[in-house]
C-alpha positions as CSV (number, residue, x, y, z in Angstrom):
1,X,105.3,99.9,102.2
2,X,105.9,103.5,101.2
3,X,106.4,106.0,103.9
4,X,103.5,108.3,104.9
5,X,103.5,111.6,103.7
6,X,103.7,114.1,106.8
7,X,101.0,116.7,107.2
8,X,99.5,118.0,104.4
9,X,99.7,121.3,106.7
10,X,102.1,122.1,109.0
11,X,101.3,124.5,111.3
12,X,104.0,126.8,110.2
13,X,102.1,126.9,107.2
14,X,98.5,127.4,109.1
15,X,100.0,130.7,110.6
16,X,101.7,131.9,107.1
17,X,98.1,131.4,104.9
18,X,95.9,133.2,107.8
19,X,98.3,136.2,107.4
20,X,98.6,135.7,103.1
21,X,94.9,135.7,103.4
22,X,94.5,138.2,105.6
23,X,96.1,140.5,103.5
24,X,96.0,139.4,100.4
25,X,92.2,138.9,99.3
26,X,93.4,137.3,95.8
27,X,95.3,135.0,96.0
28,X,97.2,133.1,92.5
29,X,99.0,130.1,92.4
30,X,100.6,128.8,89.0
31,X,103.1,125.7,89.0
32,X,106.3,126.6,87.4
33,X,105.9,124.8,84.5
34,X,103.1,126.7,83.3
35,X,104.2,130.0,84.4
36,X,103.2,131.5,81.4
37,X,99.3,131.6,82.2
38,X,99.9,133.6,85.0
39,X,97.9,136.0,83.9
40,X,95.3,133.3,82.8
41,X,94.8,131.8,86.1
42,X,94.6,135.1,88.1
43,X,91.8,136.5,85.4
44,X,89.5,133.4,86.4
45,X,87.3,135.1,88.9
46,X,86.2,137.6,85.4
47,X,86.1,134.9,82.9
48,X,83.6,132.7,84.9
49,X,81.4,136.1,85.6
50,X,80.7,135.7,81.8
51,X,78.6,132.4,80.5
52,X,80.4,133.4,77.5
53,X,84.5,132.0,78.0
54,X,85.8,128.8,78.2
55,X,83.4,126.0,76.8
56,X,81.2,124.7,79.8
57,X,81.2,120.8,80.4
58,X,79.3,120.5,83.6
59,X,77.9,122.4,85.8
60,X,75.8,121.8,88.8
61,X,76.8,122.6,92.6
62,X,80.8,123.2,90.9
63,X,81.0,124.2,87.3
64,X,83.5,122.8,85.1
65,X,85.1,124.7,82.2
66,X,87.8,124.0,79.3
67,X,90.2,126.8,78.0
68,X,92.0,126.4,75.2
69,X,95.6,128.2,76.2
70,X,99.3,128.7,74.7
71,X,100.1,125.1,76.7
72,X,97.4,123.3,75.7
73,X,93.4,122.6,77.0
74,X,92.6,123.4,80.4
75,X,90.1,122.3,82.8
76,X,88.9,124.6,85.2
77,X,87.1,123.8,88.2
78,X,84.8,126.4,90.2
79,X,84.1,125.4,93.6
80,X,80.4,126.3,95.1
81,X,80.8,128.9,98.0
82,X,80.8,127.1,101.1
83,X,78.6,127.6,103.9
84,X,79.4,130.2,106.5
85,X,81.6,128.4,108.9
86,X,83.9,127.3,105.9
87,X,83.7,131.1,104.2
88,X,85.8,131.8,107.6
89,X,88.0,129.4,107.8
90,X,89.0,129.2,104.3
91,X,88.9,132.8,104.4
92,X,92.0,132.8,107.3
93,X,92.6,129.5,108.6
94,X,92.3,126.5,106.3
95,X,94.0,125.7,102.4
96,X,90.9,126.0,100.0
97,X,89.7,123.0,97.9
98,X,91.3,124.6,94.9
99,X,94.9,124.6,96.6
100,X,94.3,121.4,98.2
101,X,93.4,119.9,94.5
102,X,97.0,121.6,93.3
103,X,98.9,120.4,95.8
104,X,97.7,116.9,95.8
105,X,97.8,116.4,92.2
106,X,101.6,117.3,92.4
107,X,102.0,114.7,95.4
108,X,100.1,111.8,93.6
109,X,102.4,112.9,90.2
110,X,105.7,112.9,92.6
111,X,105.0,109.1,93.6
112,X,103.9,107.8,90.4
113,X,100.3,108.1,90.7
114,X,98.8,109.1,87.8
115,X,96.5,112.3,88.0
116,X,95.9,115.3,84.9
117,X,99.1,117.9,85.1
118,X,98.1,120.4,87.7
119,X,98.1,124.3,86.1
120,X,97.5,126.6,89.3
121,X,94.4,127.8,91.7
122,X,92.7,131.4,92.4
123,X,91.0,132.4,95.6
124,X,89.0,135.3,96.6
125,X,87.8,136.9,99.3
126,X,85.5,139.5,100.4
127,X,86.2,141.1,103.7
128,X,87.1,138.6,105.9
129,X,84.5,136.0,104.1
130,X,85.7,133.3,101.6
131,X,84.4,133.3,98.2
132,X,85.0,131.7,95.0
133,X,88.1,129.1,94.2
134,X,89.2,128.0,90.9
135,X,91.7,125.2,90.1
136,X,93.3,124.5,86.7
137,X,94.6,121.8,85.2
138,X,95.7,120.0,82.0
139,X,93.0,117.9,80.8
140,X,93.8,114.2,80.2
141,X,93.7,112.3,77.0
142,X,92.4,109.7,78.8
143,X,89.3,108.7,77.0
144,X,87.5,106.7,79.8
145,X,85.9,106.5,82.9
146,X,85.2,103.6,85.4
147,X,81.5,104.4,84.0
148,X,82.5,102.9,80.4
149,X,83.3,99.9,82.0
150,X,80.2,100.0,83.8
151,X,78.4,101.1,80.5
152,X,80.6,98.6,78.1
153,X,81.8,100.9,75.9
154,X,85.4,99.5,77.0
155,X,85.7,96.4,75.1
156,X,85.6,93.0,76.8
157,X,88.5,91.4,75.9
158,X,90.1,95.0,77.6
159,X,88.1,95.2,80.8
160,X,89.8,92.4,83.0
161,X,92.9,94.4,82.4
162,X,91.7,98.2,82.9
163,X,89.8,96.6,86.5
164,X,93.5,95.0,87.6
165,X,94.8,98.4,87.2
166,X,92.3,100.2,89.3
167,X,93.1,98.3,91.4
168,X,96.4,98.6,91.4
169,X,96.5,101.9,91.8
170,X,94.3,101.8,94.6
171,X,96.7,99.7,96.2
172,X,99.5,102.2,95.3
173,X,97.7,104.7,97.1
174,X,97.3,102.8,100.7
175,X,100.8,102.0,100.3
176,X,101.6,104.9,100.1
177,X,99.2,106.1,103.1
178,X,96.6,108.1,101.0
179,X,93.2,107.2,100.7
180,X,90.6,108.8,98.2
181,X,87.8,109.3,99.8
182,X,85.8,109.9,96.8
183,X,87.0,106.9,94.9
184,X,83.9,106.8,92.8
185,X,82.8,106.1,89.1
186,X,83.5,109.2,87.5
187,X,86.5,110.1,89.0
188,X,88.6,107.4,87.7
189,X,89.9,108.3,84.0
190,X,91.2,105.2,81.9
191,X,93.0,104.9,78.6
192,X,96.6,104.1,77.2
193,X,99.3,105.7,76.5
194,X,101.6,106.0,73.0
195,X,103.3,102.5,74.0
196,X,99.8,100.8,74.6
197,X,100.5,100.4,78.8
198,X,97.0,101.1,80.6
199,X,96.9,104.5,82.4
200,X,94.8,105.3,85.5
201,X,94.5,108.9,86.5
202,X,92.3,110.3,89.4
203,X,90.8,113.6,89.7
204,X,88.4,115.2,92.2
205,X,91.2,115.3,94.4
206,X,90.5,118.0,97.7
207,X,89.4,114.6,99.6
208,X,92.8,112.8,99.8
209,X,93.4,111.8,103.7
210,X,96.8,110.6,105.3
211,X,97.3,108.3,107.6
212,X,98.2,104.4,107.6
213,X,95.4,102.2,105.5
214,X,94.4,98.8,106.6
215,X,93.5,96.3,104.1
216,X,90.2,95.9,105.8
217,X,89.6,100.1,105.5
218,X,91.7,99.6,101.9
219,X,88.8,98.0,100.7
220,X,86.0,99.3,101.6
221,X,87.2,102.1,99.9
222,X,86.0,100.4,97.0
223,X,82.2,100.2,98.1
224,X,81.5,103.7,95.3
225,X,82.5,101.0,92.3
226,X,79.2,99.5,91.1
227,X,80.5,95.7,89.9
228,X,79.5,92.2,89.2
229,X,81.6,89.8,91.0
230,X,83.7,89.4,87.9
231,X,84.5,92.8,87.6
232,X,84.8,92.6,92.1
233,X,87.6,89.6,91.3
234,X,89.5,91.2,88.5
235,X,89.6,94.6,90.9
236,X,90.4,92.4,93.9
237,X,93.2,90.6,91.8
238,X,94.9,94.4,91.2
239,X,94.7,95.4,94.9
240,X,96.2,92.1,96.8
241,X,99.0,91.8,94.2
242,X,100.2,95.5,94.8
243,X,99.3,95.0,98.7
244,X,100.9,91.8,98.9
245,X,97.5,90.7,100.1
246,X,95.7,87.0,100.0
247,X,93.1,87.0,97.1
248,X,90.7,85.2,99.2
249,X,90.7,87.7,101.9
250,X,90.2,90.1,99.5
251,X,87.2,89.1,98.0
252,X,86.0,87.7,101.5
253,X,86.3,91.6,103.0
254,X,85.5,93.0,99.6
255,X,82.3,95.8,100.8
256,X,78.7,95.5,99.5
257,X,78.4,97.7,96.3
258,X,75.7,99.2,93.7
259,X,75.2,95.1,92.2
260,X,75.6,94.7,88.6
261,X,74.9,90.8,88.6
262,X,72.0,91.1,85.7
263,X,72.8,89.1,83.0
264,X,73.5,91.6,80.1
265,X,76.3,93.0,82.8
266,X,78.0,89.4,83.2
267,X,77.7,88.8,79.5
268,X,80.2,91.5,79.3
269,X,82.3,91.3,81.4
């Protein structure tokens, strides 16, 4: 088993972003890689005032936005402005979801994990009160979700395999003592890449917790995936072969999900 990655947060660190923040009401982070949209990510705040930039592609409670840029298309995420309490402590204490998302996309990346190339962040705030956060990142050419498998816009004969490797990666991430605690449908991206190997990225990312992962807490983490018990058995496959795990257990301790036991569900899969 992978070592567990040591706090997200030191408390060095604690102490050095209350005083950047204190002081520094915008703040701009941009990986080195894409140093050249500096200017990009700190002009986020003004191109989001606009309806008019960046070609919308969801937006409810956070608003997501793509950017075509010198390095490519970007996706941009606009975080909702918490509630008071968090407005404080993001403000002086705590890392925002938009540096959070960064700097866990560049973890997951480090140990093999797949997860879209992550661009930078922007944060502002007003007086002492947190505001808006943006994070930017390269957008995947990954063209699935779990929800095409759920949908069966995946092909058949593909499925069993794209399952095994969610699971697999899920497994790669308790090894590694990270758990997503938003391991849902839509945050799942499937595809291939240019050899034909099955690629799993995750995104939605400010939820990652650290600490050691039980098998029994390993899979319940799967209780957001809607399956039949085909699609629970190719999933649970994935997971016990990258935990070294007994398949039986697995599917024994496998945690009541959104059923999809109709017939036109097991017909395809």
């Amino acid at each position: 088993m992978s070592s567990i990655p040591s706090s997200p947060i030191s408390p060095f660190r604690k102490v050095a972003n209350a005083l950047r923040n204190l002081f520094c009401p915008c703040r701009v982070h941009v990986e080195s890689s894409f140093s050249t949209l500096h200017a990009f990510i700190a002009t986020l705040p003004e191109q989001f005032a606009s309806p008019h930039t960046g070609h919308t592609i969801y937006k409810g409670r956070n608003e997501l936005r793509e950017f075509m840029t010198p390095q490519g298309t970007v996706v941009v995420k606009s975080f909702c402005v918490p509630n008071l309490v968090n407005r404080i402590a993001y403000g002086l204490l705590r890392a925002s979801k938009a540096e959070r998302s960064c700097r866990y996309a560049a973890l997951l990346r480090s140990k093999g994990i797949g997860s879209p190339a992550p661009v930078g962040w922007c944060t502002v705030r007003r007086g002492l009160l947190f505001t808006q956060s943006y994070y930017a990142s390269l957008r995947s050419t990954l063209p699935y979700t779990y929800i095409d498998l759920i949908k069966g816009n995946i092909p058949s004969t593909e499925a069993p395999d794209y399952l095994r490797a969610v699971g697999r990666i899920a497994g790669q991430l308790h090894n590694a003592g990270i758990i997503h605690r938003d391991f849902s449908r839509g945050n799942l991206l499937l595809g291939r890449d240019a050899e034909g190997h099955i690629q799993v990225e995750l995104v939605d990312l400010n939820r990652l917790r650290f600490h050691t992962i039980s098998p029994d807490e390993g899979l319940k983490n799967f209780e957001r995936l809607p399956a039949t018990s085909q699609m629970r058995r190719y999933m649970a496959e994935g997971y016990a072969h990258e935990r070294n795990l007994d398949l039986d257990y697995c599917l024994t301790h496998w945690p009541h999900t959104e059923e999809m036991d109709s017939a036109e569900a097991q017909g395809r899969l």
